[in-house]
C-alpha positions in Angstrom: 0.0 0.0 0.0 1.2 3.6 -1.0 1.5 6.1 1.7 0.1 9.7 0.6 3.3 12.0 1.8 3.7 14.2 -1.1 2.7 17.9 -0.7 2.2 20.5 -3.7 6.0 21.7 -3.3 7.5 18.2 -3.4 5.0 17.7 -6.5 5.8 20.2 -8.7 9.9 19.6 -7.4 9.5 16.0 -9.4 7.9 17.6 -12.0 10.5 20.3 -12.4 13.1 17.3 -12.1 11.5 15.8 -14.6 11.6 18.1 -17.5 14.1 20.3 -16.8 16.6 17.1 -17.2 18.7 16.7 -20.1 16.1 17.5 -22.7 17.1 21.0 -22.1 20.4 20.2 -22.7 20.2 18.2 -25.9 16.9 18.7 -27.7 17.5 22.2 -28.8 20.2 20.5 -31.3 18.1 18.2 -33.5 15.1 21.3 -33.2 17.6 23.5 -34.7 18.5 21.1 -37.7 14.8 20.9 -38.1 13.2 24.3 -37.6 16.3 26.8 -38.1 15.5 30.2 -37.4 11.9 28.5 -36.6 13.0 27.1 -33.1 11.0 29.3 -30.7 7.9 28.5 -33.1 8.3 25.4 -32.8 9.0 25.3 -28.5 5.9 27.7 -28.9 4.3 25.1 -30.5 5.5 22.7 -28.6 4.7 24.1 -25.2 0.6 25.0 -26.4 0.5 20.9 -27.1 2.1 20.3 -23.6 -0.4 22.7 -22.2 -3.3 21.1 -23.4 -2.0 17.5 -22.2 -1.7 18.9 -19.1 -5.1 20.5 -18.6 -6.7 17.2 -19.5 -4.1 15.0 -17.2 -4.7 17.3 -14.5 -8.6 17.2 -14.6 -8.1 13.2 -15.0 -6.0 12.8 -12.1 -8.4 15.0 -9.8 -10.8 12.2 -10.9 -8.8 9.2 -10.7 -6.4 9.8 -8.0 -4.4 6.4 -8.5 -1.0 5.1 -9.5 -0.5 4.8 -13.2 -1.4 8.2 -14.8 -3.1 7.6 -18.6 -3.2 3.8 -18.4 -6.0 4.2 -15.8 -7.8 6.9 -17.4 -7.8 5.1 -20.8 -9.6 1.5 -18.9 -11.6 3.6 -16.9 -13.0 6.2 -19.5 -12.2 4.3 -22.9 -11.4 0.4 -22.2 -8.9 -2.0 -21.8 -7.4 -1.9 -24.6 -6.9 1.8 -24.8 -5.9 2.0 -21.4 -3.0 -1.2 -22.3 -1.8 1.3 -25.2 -1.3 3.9 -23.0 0.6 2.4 -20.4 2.7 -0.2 -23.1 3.6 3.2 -24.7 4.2 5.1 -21.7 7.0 1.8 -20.1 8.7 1.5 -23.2 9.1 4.7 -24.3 10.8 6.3 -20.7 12.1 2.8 -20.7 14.1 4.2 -23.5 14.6 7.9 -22.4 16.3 6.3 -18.9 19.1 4.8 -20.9 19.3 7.1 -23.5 19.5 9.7 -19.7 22.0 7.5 -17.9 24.2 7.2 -21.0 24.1 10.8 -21.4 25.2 11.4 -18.0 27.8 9.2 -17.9 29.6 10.9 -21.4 29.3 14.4 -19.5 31.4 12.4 -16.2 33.3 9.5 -17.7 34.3 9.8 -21.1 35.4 6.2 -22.4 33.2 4.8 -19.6 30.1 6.0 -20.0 28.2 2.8 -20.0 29.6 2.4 -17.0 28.7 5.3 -15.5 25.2 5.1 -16.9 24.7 1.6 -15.2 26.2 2.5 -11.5 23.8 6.0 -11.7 21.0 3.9 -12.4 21.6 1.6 -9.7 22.0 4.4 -7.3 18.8 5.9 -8.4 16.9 3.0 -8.1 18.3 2.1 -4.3 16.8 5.8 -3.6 13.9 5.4 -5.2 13.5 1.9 -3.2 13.8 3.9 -0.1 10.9 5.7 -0.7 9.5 8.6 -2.5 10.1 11.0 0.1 13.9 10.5 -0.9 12.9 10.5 -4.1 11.6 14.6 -3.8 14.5 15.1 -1.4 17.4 14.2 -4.2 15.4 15.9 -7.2 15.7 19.1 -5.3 19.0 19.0 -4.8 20.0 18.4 -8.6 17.3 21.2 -9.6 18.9 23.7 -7.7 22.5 22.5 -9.6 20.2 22.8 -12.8 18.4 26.0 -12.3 22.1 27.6 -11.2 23.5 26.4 -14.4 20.5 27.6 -16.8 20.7 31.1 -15.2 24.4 31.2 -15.6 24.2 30.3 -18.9 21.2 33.1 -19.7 23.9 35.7 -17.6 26.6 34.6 -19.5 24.9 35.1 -23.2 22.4 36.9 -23.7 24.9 40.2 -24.2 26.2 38.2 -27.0 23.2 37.3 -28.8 22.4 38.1 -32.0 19.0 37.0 -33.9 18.2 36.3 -37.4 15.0 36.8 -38.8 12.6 34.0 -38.7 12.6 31.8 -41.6 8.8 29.7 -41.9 9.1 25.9 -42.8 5.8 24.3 -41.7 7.2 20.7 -41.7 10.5 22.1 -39.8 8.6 23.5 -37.3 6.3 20.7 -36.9 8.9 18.2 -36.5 11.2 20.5 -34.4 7.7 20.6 -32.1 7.3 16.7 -32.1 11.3 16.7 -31.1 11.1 19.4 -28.3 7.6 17.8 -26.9 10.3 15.3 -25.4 11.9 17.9 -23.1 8.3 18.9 -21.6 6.9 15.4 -21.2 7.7 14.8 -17.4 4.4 16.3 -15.8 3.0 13.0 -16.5 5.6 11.8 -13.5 3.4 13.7 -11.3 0.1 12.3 -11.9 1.7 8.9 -12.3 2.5 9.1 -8.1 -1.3 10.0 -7.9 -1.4 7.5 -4.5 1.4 9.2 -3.1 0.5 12.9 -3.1 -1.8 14.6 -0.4 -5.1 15.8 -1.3 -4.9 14.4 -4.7 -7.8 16.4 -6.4 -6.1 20.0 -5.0 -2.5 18.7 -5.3 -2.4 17.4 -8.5 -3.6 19.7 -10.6 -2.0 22.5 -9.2 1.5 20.4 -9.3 1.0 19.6 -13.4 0.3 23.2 -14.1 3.1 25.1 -12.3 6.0 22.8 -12.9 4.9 23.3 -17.1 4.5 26.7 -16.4 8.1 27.2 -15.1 9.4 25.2 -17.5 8.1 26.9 -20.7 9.5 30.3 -18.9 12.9 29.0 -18.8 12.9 27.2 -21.8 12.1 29.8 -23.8 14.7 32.0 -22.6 17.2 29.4 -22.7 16.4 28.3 -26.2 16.4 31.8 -27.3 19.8 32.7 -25.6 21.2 29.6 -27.2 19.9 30.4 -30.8 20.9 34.2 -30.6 24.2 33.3 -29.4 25.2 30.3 -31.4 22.8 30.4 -34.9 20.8 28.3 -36.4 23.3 26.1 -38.1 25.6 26.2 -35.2 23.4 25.8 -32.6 22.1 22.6 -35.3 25.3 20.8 -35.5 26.7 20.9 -31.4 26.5 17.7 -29.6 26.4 20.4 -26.7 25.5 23.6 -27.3 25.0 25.3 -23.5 28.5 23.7 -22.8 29.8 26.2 -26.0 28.9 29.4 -24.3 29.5 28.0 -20.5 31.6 25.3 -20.1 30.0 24.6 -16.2 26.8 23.4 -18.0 28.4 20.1 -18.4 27.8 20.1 -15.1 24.2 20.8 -14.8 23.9 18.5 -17.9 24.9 15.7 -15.7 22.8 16.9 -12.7 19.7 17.2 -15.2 20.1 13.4 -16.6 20.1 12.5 -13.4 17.3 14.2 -12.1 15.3 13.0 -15.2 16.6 9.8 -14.4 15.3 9.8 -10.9 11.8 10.9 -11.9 11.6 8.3 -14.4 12.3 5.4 -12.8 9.7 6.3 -10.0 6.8 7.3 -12.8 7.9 4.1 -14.8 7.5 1.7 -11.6 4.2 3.1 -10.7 2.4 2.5 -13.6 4.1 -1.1 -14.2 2.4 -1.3 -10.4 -1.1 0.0 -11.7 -0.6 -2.5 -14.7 0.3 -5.8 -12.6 -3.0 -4.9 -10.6 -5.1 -5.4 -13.4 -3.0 -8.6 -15.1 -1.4 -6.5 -18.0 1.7 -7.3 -16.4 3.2 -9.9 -14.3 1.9 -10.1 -11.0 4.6 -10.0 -9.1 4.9 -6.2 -10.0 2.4 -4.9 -8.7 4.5 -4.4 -5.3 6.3 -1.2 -6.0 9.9 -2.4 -5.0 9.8 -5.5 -7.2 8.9 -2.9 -10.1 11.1 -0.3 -9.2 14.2 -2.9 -9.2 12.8 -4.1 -12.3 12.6 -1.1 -14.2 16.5 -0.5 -12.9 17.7 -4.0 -14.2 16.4 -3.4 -17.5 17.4 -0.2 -18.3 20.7 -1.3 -17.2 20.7 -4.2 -19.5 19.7 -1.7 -22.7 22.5 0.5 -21.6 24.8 -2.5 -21.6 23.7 -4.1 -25.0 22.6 -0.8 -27.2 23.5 2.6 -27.5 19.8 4.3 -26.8 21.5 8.3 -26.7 19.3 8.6 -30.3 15.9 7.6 -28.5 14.3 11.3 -28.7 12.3 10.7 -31.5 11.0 7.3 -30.5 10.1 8.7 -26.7 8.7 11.5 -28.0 6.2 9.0 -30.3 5.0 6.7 -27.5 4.8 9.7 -25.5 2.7 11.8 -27.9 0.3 8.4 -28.2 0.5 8.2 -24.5 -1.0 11.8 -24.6 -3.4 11.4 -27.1 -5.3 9.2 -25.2 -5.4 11.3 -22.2 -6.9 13.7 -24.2 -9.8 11.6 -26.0 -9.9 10.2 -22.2 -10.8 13.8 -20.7 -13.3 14.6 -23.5 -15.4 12.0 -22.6 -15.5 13.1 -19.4 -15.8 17.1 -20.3 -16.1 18.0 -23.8 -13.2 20.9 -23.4 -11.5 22.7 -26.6 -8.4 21.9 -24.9 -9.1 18.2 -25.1 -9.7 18.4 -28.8 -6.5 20.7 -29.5 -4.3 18.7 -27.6 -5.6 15.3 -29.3 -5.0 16.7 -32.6 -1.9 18.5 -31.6 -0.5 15.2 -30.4 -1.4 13.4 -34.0 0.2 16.2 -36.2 3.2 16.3 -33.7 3.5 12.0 -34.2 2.9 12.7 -37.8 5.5 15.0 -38.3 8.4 12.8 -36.2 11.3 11.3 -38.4 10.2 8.2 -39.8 12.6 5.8 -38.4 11.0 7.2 -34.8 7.4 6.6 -36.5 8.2 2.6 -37.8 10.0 1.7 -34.7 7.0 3.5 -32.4 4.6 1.5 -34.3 6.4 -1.6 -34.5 6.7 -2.0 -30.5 2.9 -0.9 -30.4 2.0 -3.7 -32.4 4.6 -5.8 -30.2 2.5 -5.3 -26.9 -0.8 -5.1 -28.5 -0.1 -8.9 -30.0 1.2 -9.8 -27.3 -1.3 -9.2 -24.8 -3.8 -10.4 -27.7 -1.8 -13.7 -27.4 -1.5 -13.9 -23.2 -5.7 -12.7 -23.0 -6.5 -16.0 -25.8 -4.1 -18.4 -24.0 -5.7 -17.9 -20.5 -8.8 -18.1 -22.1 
């Protein structure tokens, strides 16, 4: 049983954590080489899809205040299957963002030994996530404070040296530069993931999911625009670490961010494997949080260990966007709200628009859960 100890502070700290993690640090890149001059469209864009997830998430989980965030909405307002899709999508896509965090965390710190480094941070994480999720909110404050120290450094540091280019307007850029950003605002979900774990769930919640975004399209939009007056389109398109080129000390908040992101991950992750166990969409054995917290930790380490996952934006940001979608379609049968409809189809064009490597292999390990749980579901019957 899940103990409710989380206040609206410690809420909106995971939250923060969450999407102020590496994202920051690495999606403005592949934006750039999308968008151009287009970038702060396309975070624009980006953010107004964001917004409208998290209007519908939050009225959801003031409804249904439980562990597991869209996968519980989508049985409970859509059916099974819809609310299997959500939560398949949702495990294998941050399933995916936690290696491709911990291997980006451990180039920033151990160059030659990253994979190393990724597997001993996700180890740690996981033993402090095992302690419970009041250590949980205790160590994501910690590395936000390192982040939000580096972010404002960097803003100090260049913005006197910026200097912007006029906009130039490619629809598909933009769009695709959206889809690829989304990834770096996706972590509110984190928050109504722990909905058993939060005080006053219907207040809390809400309140949470709407201030951390809030924050965080603040301070990404100055960030991205510092980073594009200062570096260019093309330059800013082509860095592998673009804060780091005007202050080197955001390595360090690059490293603090991953494993921030990290952190909230593996405790959203675990608790909607939980929520899926209860209901036999999962092993059983998951369902008690430990067992899916170490699980989560063991395979992440064992993708770090056999792939190299650091390319997994595009493919996060698919699941993720699916994930969304169905939160949305899940709220508008509940309140028929124009910011249920624009986030729905916001969340389509945004899939749409994603590479298409990112589109086959999102698809491909949709139809891999959706057979599969096709196959358990005949077998048992």
């Amino acid at each position: 049983m899940l103990a409710r100890r989380l206040g609206v502070v410690d809420a909106t700290t995971i939250g923060l954590g969450s999407m102020l993690g590496a994202g920051v640090f690495v999606a403005f890149a592949p934006a750039a080489a999308a968008a151009g001059s287009g970038l702060l469209i396309a975070l624009v864009l980006a953010a107004f899809v964001a917004y409208c997830n998290a209007s519908s998430s939050a009225r959801l989980a003031a409804r249904y205040p439980e562990s597991g965030g869209t996968y519980v909405y989508g049985r409970e307002r859509l059916g099974d299957w819809w609310g299997f899709t959500a939560g398949w999508g949702f495990v294998a896509g941050k399933i995916a963002s936690c290696a491709a965090m911990a291997l980006t965390f451990g180039s920033y710190v151990a160059p030659g030994y990253e994979k190393a480094a990724a597997v001993a941070a996700v180890v740690v994480l996981t033993t402090i996530t095992y302690l419970g999720v009041t250590k949980t909110a205790a160590v994501t404050k910690v590395l936000l404070a390192v982040v939000l120290a580096v972010l404002a450094g960097f803003v100090v540091v260049g913005l006197p040296k910026a200097h912007w280019q006029p906009i130039t307007w490619d629809t598909a850029g933009i769009l695709q530069a959206a889809g690829l950003l989304f990834f770096a605002f996706a972590g509110y979900a984190r928050i109504a993931t722990l909905g058993e774990e939060v005080k006053e769930p219907s207040r809390t919640i809400p309140r949470a999911i709407l201030i951390a975004l809030a924050a965080t399209v603040v301070i990404y939009v100055v960030v991205g625009a510092t980073a594009l007056g200062v570096l260019g389109p093309a330059r800013l398109a082509g860095s592998t670490a673009p804060l780091a080129e005007v202050l080197p000390a955001a390595r360090i908040g690059a490293a603090a961010g991953s494993l921030g992101a990290l952190l909230a991950l593996i405790a959203g992750i675990s608790r909607t494997t939980l929520a899926m166990a209860r209901r036999r969409d999962l092993p059983a054995r998951l369902a008690d949080v430990h067992v899916s917290e170490i699980a989560v930790g063991t395979v992440v380490c064992g993708l770090i260990l056999a792939f190299d996952v650091r390319g997994a934006i595009g493919f996060s940001s698919f699941s993720v966007l699916v994930y969304y979608g169905i939160a949305n379609l899940s709220a508008y049968t509940m309140e028929r709200k124009w910011t249920a409809v624009a986030g729905l189809v916001g969340c389509v064009a945004l899939a749409g628009s994603l590479p298409l490597g990112s589109v086959v292999t999102g698809l491909a390990v949709f139809a891999v859960g959706l057979c599969g749980r096709w196959l358990v579901l005949k077998w048992t019957r």
